[in-house]
C-alpha positions as CSV (number, residue, x, y, z in Angstrom):
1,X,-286.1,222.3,161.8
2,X,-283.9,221.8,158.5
3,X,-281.6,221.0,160.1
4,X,-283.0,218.1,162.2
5,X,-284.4,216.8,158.9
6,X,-280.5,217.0,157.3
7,X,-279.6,214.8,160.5
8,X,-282.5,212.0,160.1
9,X,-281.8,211.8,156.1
10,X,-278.0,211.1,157.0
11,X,-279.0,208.8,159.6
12,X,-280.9,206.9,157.3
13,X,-278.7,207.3,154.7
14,X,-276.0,205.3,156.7
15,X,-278.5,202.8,158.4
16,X,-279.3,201.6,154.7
17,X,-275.5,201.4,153.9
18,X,-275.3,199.2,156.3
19,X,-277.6,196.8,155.4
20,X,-276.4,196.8,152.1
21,X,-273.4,195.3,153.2
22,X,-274.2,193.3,155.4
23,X,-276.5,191.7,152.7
24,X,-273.9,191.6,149.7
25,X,-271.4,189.3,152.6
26,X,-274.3,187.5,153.3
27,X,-275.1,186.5,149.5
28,X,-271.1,185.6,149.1
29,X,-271.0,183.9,151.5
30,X,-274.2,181.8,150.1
31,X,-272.8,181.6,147.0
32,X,-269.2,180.0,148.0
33,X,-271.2,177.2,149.8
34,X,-273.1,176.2,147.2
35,X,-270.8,176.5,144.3
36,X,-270.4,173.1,142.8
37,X,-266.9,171.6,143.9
38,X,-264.0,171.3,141.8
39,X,-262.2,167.7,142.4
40,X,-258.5,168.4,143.5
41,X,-255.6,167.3,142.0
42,X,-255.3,163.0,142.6
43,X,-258.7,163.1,143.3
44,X,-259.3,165.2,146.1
45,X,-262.7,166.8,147.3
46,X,-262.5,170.5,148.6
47,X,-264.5,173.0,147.5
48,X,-262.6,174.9,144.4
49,X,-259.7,172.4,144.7
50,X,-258.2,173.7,148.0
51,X,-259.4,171.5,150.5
52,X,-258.7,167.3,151.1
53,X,-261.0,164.4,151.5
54,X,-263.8,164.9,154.0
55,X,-263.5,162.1,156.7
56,X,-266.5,160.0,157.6
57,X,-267.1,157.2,159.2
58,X,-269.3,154.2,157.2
59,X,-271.5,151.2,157.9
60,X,-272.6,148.6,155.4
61,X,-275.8,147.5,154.6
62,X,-277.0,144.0,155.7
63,X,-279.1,141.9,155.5
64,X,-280.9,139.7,158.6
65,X,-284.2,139.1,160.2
66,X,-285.9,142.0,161.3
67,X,-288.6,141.7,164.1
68,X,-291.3,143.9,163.6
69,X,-292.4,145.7,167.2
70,X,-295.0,148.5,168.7
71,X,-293.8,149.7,171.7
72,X,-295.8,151.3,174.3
73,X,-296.3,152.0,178.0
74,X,-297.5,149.6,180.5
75,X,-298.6,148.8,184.1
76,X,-298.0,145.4,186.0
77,X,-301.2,144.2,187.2
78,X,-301.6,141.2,189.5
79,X,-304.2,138.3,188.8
80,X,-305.0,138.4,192.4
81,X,-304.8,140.7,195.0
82,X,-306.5,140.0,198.8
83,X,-306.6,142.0,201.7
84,X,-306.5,139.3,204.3
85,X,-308.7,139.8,207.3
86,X,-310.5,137.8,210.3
87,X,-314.0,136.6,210.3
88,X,-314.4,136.6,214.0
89,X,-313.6,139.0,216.6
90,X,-310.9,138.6,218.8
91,X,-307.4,139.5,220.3
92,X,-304.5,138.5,217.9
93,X,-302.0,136.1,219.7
94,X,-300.2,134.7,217.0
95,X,-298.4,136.1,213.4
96,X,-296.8,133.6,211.9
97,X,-295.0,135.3,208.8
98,X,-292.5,137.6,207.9
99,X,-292.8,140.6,205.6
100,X,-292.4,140.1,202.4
101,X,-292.7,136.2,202.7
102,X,-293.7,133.9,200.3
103,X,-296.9,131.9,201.1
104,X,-299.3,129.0,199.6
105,X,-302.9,129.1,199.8
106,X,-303.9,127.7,203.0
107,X,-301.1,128.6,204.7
108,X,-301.9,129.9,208.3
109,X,-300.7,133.9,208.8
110,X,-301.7,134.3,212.0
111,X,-304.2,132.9,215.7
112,X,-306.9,134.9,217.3
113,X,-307.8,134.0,220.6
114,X,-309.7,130.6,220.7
115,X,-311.0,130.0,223.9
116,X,-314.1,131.5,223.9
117,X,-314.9,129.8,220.3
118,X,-313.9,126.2,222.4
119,X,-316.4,126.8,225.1
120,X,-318.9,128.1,222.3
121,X,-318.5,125.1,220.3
122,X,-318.9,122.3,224.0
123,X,-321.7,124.3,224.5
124,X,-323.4,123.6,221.2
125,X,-321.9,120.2,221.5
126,X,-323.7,119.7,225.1
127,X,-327.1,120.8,223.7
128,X,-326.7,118.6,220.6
129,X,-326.3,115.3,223.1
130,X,-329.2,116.4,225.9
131,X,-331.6,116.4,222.6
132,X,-329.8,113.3,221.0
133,X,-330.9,111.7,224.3
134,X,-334.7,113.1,224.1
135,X,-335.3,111.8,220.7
136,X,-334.3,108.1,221.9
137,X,-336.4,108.2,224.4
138,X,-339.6,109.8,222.5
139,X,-338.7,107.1,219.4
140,X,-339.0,104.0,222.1
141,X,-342.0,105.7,223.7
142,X,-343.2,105.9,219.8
143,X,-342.7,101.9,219.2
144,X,-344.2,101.4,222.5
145,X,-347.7,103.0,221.5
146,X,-347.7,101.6,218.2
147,X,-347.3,98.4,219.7
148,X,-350.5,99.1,222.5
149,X,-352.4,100.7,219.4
150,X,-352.4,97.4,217.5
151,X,-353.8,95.9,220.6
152,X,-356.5,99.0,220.5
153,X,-355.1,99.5,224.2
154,X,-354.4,103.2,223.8
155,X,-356.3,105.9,221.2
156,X,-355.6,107.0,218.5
157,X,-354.6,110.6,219.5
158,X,-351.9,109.3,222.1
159,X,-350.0,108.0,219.4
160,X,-350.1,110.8,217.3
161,X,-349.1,113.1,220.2
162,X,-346.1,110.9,220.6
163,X,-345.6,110.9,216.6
164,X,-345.3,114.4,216.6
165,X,-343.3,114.6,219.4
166,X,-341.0,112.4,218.0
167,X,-340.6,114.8,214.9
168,X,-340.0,117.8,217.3
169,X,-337.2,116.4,218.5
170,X,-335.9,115.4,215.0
171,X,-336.0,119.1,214.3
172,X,-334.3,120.2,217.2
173,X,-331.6,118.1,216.6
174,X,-331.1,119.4,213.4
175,X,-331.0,122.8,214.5
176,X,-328.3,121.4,217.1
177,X,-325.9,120.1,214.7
178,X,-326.3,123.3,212.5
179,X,-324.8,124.9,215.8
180,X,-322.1,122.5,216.5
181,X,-321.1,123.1,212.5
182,X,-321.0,126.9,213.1
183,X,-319.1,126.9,216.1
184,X,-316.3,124.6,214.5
185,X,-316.8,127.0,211.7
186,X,-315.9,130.0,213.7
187,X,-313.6,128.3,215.7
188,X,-311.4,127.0,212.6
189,X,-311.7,131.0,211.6
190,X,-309.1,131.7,214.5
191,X,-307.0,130.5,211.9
192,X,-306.5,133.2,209.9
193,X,-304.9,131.1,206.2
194,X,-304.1,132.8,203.1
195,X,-306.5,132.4,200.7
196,X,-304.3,132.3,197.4
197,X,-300.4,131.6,196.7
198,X,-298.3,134.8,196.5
199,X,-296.5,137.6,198.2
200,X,-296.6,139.0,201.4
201,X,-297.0,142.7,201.9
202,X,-296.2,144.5,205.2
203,X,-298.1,143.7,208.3
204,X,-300.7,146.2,209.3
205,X,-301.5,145.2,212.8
206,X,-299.4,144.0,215.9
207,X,-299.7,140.9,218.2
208,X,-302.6,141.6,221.0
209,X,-304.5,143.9,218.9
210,X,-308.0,143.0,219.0
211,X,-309.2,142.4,215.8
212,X,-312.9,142.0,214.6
213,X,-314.7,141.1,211.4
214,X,-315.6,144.5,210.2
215,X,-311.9,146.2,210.6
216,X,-311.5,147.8,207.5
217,X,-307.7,147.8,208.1
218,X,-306.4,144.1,206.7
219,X,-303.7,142.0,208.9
220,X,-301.6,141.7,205.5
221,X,-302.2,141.9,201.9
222,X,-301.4,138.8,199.7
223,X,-300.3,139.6,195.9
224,X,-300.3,137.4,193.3
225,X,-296.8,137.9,191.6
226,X,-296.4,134.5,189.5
227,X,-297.7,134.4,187.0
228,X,-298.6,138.5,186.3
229,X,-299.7,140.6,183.6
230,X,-299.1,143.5,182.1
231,X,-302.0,146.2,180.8
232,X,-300.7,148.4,178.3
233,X,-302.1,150.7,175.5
234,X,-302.0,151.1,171.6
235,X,-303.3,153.6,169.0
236,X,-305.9,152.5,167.0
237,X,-304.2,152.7,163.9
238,X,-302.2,149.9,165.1
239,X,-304.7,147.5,166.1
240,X,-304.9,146.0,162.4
241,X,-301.2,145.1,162.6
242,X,-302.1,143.0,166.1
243,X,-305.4,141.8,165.2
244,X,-305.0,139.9,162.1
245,X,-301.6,137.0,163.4
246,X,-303.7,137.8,166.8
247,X,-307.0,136.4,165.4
248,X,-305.1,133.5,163.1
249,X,-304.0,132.1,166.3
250,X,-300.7,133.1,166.7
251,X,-298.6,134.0,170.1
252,X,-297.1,137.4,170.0
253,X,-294.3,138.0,172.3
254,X,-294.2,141.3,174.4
255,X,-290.9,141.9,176.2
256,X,-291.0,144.2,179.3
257,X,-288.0,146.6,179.5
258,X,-287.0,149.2,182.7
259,X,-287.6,153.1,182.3
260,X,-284.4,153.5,180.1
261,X,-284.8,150.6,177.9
262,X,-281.5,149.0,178.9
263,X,-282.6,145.8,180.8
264,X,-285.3,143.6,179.6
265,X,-287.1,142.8,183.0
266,X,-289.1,139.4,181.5
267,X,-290.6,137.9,178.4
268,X,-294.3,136.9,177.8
269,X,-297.1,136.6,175.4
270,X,-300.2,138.6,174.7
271,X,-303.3,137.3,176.3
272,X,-306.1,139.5,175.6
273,X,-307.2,143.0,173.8
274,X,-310.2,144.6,175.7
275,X,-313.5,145.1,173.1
276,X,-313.9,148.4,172.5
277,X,-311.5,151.5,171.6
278,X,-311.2,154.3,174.2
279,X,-312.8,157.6,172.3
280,X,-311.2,160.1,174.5
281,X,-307.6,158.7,173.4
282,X,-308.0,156.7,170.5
283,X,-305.9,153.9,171.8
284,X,-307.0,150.6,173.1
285,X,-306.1,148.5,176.0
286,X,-303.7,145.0,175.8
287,X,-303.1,142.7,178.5
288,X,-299.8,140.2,178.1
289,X,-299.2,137.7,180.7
290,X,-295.6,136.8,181.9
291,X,-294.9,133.9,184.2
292,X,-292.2,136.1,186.0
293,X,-290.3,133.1,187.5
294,X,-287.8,135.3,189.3
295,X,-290.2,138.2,190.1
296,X,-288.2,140.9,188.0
297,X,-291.8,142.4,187.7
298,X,-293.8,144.3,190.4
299,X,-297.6,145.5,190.9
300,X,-298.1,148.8,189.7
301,X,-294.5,149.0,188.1
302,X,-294.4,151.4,185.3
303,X,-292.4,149.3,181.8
304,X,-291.8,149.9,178.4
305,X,-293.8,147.0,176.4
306,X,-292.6,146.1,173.1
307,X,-295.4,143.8,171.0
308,X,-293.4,142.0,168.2
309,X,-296.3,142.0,164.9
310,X,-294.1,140.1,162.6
311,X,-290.7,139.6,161.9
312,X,-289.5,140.4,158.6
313,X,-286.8,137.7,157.2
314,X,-283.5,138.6,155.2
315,X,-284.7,142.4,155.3
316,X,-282.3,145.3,154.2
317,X,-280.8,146.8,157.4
318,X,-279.1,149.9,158.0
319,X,-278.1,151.8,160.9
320,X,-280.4,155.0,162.4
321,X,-277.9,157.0,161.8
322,X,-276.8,156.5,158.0
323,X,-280.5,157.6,157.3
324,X,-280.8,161.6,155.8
325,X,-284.1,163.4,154.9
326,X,-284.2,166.4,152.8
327,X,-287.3,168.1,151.1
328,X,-287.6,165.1,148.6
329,X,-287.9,162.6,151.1
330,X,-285.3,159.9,153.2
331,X,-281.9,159.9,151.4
332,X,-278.7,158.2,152.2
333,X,-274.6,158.7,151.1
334,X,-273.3,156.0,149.5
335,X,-269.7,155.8,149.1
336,X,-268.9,154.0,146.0
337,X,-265.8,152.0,145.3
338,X,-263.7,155.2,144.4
339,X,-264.8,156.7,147.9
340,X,-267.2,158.9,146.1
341,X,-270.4,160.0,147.4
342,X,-273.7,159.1,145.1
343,X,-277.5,160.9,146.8
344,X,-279.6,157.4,146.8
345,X,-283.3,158.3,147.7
346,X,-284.8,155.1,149.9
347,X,-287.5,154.3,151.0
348,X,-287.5,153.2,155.1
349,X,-289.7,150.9,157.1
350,X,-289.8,150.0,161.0
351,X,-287.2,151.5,162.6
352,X,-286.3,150.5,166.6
353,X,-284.8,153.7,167.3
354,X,-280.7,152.2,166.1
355,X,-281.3,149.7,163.5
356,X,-283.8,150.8,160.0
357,X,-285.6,148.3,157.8
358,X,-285.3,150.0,154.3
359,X,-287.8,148.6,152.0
360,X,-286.3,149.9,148.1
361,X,-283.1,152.2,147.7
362,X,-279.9,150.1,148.9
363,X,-278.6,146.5,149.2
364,X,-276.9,144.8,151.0
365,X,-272.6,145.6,150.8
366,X,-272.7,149.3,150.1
367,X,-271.0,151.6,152.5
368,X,-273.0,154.3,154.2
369,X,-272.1,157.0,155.6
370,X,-273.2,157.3,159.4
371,X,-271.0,160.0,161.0
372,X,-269.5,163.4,158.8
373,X,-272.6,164.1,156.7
374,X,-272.4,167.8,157.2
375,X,-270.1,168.7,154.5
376,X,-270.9,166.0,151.9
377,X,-272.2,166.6,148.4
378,X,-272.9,164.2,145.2
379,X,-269.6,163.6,143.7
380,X,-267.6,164.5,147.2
381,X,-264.2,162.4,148.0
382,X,-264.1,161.4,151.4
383,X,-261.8,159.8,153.5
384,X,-263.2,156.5,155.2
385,X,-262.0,156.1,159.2
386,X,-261.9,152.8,160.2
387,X,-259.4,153.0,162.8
388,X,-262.1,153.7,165.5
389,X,-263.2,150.8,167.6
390,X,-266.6,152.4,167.6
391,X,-266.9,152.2,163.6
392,X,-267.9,148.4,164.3
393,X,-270.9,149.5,166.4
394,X,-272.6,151.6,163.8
395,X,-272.7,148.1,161.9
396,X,-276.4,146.6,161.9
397,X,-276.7,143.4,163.2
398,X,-278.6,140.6,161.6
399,X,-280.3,140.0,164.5
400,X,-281.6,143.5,165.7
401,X,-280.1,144.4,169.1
402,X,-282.7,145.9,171.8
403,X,-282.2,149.5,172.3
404,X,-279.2,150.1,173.6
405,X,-277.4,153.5,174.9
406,X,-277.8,156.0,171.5
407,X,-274.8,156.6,169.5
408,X,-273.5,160.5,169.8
409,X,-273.3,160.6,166.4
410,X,-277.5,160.0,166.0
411,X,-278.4,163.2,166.5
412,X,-276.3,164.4,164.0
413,X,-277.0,161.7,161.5
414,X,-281.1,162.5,161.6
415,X,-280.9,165.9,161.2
416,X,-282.9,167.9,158.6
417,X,-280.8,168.1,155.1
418,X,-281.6,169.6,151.9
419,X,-281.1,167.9,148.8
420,X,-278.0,168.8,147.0
């Protein structure tokens, strides 16, 4: 039993050796990173003298007009949508479009079989002339017995019975032309027109089908696709930001853009906000209207919706990637005129995911560094690389590009830093 105990204390013994080692390395090793640099001889950088200028690449800070945007998720909704069916029953002779056509209102899609509406409508037409007929004759009758009455040849109640048969036949007549008016009506229904101006879908039916009123299947369906909107949804804490150039009577352009952001589809204007916030989100629903002249959008196509607020005029621009954060807040390298780095604390504003609107910290002509950051301390010498053809894309444009593919250097350029 002493003996197993000797075993377990030595066991121990050596365990906790172990760890005592491995911590003393570890605190070394901590302690040769963050000693202070000494500069090299001519001015180099490297920690205790023995290494060379780090190399980075830089962008400078300009200035430009800087458009302020929300960006969100939206669905294109048409205006109009019908599903286009028959009001009479029939057998379909006739389509007369092609899938996917363009059509105006009016415009006839397709025949059901008239014939029976023809006969339908000569009969009507037949009854209307036989009672057309009656009335003359009752109205001559009429004047006759007027004309005997005066003479107090007939009585009195012979001319009323002739007065009211006079107004029977009126009535008839009317309800003779009401026929003749709703079998024209039916038979101009064998016509099957498109209601509104748009775009065809696929057909749903097939020549000598019979079709009837109550089908519940549609011969085609028309969409609406010029103009079209887009409904899309924002967070409540953004709606101040929309409503107040909304409500001053200002248009604010909303650009549609694909699923990656790489192609803008169409350009249009916001039309409406809906009138009450959604309490199971918190976000609120916008609806932008785009005359989509070449049809770049689609019903029920999924965009990203970018809302430009306000654009911000001879703003402070850097690029995504020059921008640090530590524990004391967004930080950026400068590198001075002796390609020294100086810590500058900023404060940022928008940002479109490549190009940052920095409010206070910078101006415009300092060098930033976008690309090498992971080595650099205050009072560093680096090396600036400007032989790279990419170094001119990390420069901000006074303009803003849209989002374009992100740099590989972004990631590394936004990731967490503590301050020296």
């Amino acid at each position: 039993m002493s003996d197993t105990n000797l075993t377990t204390r030595s066991s121990n013994q050596r365990r906790q050796w172990l760890i005592g080692v491995v911590l003393l390395v570890a605190i070394i090793a901590l302690i040769w990173w963050f000693w202070p640099a000494k500069p090299a001889a001519k001015g180099g950088g490297g920690r205790f003298g023995d290494m060379g200028p780090v190399p980075v690449r830089v962008a400078t800070v300009e200035q430009g007009d800087y458009p302020v945007e929300l960006k969100a998720l939206g669905t294109v909704t048409a205006y109009n949508t019908v599903n286009v069916k028959s009001q009479v029953d029939g057998q379909l002779v006739k389509l007369l479009f092609s899938d996917g056509q363009k059509v105006k209102q009016g415009d006839v899609l397709a025949v059901i079989d008239p014939r029976s509406y023809e006969v339908a409508l000569q009969q009507a037409q037949g009854a209307q002339q036989e009672n057309q007929a009656l009335l003359k004759n009752a109205q001559i009758d009429l004047s006759r017995y007027t004309g005997l009455y005066a003479e107090d040849s007939i009585a009195k109640q012979t001319l009323d019975t002739q007065q009211a048969l006079v107004n029977q036949y009126r009535g008839t007549l009317k309800t003779n032309q009401a026929a003749v008016a709703q079998a024209k009506l039916d038979l101009s229904f064998t016509q099957v027109r498109a209601p509104i101006s748009g775009r065809l879908g696929l057909r749903q039916v097939d020549v000598g089908n019979l079709i009837t009123s109550g089908d519940t299947t549609p011969i085609v369906v028309i969409t609406e696709t010029t103009p079209i909107a887009v409904v899309f949804t924002l967070p409540e804490g953004d709606l101040p930001a929309v409503l107040k150039p909304y409500r001053a009577g200002q248009q604010l352009m909303v650009e549609a853009w694909d699923r990656s952001e790489k192609t803008l589809l169409a350009e249009g204007k916001l039309e409406s906000l809906d009138n009450l916030i959604d309490t199971t989100t918190g976000t609120v629903k916008l609806k932008a209207r785009f005359t989509n002249a070449d049809e770049m959008l689609f019903p029920n196509q999924f965009v990203n919706v970018r809302l430009r607020v306000d654009t911000r005029k001879q703003a402070t621009l850097i690029p995504a990637a020059a921008l640090q954060f530590g524990s004391k807040g967004p930080f950026v390298y400068v590198v001075d005129g002796e390609d020294k780095i100086q810590i500058r604390p900023v404060q940022e504003g928008p940002s479109n995911g490549e190009i940052t609107l920095i409010e206070s910290g910078v101006k415009a002509g300092e060098r930033l560094v976008v690309e090498g950051t992971d080595r650099l301390r205050e009072g560093n010498v680096v090396e600036v690389i400007s032989d790279d053809p990419q170094a001119a894309a990390a420069q901000p444009k006074a303009d803003v590009p849209r989002n374009k593919a992100r740099r590989d250097g972004e990631e590394r350029g936004n990731r967490q830093k503590k301050d020296a």
